[in-house]
Backbone bond lengths (Angstrom), bond angles and torsions (degrees), N, CA, C in turn:
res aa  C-N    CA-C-N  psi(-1)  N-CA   C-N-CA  omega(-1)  CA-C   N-CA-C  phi
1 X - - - 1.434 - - 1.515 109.55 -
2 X 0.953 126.00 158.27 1.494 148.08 -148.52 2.133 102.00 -122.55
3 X 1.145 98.10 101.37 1.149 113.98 165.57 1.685 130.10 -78.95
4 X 1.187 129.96 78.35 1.575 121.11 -172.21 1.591 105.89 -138.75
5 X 1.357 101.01 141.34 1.584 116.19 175.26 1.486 108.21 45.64
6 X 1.300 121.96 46.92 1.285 135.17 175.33 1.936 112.29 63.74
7 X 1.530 104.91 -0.17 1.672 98.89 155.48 1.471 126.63 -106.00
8 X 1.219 114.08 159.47 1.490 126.22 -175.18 0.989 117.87 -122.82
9 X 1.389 119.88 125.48 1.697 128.70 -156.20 1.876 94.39 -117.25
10 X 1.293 109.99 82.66 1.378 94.35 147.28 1.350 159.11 -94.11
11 X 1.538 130.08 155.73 1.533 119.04 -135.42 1.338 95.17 -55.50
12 X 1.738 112.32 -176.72 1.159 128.12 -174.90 1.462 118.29 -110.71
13 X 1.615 100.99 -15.95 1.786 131.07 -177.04 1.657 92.76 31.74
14 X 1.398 80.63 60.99 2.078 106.57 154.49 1.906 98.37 -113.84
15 X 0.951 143.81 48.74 1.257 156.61 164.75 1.558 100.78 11.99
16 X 1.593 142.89 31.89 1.235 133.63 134.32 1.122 135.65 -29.43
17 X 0.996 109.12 -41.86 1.669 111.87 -175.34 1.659 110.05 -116.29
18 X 1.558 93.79 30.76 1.787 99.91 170.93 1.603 88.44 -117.35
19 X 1.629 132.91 -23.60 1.154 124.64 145.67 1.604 150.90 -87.36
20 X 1.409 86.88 -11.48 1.918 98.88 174.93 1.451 94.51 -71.36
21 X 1.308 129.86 -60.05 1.553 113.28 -131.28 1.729 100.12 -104.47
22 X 1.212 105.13 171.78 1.320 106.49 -169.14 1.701 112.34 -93.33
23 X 1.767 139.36 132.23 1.074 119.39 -175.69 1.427 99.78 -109.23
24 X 1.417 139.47 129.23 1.257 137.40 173.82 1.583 117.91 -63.63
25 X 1.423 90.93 -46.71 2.054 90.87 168.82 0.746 123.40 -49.21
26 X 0.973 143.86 -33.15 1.701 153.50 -179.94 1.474 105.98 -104.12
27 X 1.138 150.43 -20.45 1.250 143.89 167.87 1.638 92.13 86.93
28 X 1.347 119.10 59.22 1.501 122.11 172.94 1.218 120.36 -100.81
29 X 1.257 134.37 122.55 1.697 117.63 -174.90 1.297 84.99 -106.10
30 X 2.082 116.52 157.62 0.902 177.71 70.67 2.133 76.86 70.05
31 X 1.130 91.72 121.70 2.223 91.34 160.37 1.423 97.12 64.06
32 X 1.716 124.62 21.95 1.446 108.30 159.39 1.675 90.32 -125.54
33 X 1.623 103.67 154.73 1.509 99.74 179.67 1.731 102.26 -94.29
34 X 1.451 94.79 161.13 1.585 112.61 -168.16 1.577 102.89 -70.88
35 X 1.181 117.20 149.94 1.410 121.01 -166.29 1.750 97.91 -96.71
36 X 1.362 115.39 -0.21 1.326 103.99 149.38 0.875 138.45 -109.22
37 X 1.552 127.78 22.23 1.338 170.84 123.61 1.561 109.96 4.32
38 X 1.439 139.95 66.02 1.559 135.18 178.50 1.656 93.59 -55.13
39 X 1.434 86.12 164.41 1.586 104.64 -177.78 1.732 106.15 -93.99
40 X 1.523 97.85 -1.31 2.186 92.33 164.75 1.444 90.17 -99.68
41 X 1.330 136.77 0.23 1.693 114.02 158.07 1.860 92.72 95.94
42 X 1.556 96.40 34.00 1.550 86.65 175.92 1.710 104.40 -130.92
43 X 1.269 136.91 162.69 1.503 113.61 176.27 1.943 118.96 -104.02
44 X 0.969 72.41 159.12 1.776 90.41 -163.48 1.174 99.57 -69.45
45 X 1.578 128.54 -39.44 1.558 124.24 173.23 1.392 132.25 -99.68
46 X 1.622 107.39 32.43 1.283 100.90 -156.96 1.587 131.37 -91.34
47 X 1.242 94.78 18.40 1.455 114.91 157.39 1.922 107.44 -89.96
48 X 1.272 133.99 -41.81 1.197 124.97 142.23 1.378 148.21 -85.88
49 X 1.880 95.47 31.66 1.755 87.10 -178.75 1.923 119.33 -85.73
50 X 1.329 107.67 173.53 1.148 129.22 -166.44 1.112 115.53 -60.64
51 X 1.649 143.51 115.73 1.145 153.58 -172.01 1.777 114.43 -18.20
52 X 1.855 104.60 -52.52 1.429 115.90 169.02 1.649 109.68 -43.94
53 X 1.528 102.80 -37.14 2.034 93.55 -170.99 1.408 101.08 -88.82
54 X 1.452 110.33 -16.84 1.748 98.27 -176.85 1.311 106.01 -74.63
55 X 1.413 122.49 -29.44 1.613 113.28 -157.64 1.939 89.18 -99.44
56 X 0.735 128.31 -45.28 1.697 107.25 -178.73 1.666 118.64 -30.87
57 X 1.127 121.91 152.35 1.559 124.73 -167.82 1.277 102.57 -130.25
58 X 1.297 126.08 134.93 1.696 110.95 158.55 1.647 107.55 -83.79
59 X 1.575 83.01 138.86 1.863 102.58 -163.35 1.648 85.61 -130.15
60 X 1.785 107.33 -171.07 1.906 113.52 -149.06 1.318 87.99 -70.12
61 X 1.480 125.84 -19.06 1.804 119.84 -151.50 2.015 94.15 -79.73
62 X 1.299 106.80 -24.38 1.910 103.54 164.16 1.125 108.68 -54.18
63 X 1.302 121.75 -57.88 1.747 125.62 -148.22 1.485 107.60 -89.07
64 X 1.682 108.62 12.47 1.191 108.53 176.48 1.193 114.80 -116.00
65 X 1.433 109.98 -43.01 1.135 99.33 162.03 1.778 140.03 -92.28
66 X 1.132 94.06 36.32 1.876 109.45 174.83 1.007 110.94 -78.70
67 X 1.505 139.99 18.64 1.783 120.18 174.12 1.779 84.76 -133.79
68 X 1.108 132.61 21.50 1.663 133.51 174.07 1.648 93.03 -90.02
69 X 1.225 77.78 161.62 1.800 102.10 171.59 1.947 110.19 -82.52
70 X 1.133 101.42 116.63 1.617 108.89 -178.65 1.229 104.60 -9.02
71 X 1.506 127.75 -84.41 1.079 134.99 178.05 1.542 128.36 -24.46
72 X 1.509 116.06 -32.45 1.203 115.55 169.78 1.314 121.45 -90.15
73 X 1.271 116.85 -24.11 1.443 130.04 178.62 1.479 89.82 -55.27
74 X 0.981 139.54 -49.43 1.862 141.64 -124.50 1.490 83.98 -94.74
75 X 1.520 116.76 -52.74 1.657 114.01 -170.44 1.690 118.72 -68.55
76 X 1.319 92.38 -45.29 1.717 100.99 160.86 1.179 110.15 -22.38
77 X 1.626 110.24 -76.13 1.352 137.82 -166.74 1.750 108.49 -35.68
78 X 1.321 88.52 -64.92 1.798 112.76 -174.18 1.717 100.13 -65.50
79 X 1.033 150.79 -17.14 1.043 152.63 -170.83 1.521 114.09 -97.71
80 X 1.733 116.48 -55.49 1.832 119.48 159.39 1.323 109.20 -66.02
81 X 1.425 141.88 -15.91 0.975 131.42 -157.89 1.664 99.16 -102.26
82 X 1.579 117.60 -35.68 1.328 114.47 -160.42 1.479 127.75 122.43
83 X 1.354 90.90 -18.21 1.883 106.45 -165.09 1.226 105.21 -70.29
């Protein structure tokens, strides 16, 4: 969760950004979803996931895009992010 200006944004475990971004440990590219990816949008290892998923934060660009259709959330994502 994302600490700023005294609010806290916690995730939404809408699994966007288990498909926007790219994970190198796993050999994941960027717009494919993570193969530890549950289908409620939560991860299966997330007591052992990969440093990249521990350090991401949900920041305002979550809480904005939470009423989009999955699919758009994911490109959003990949697009502010770089991916």
């Amino acid at each position: 969760m994302c600490t700023k200006n005294d609010e806290t944004i916690e995730c939404f475990a809408c699994g966007a950004c288990c498909v926007a971004f790219s994970i190198s440990t796993f050999e994941k590219e960027s717009g494919k979803a993570c193969a530890y990816l549950s289908e409620n949008g939560l991860c299966g290892i997330y007591s052992k996931r990969p440093d990249v998923c521990r350090e991401f934060v949900p920041d305002e660009v979550c809480v904005l895009i939470q009423g989009l259709p999955f699919g758009e959330k994911v490109e959003i994502l990949k697009k502010i992010y770089g991916m």
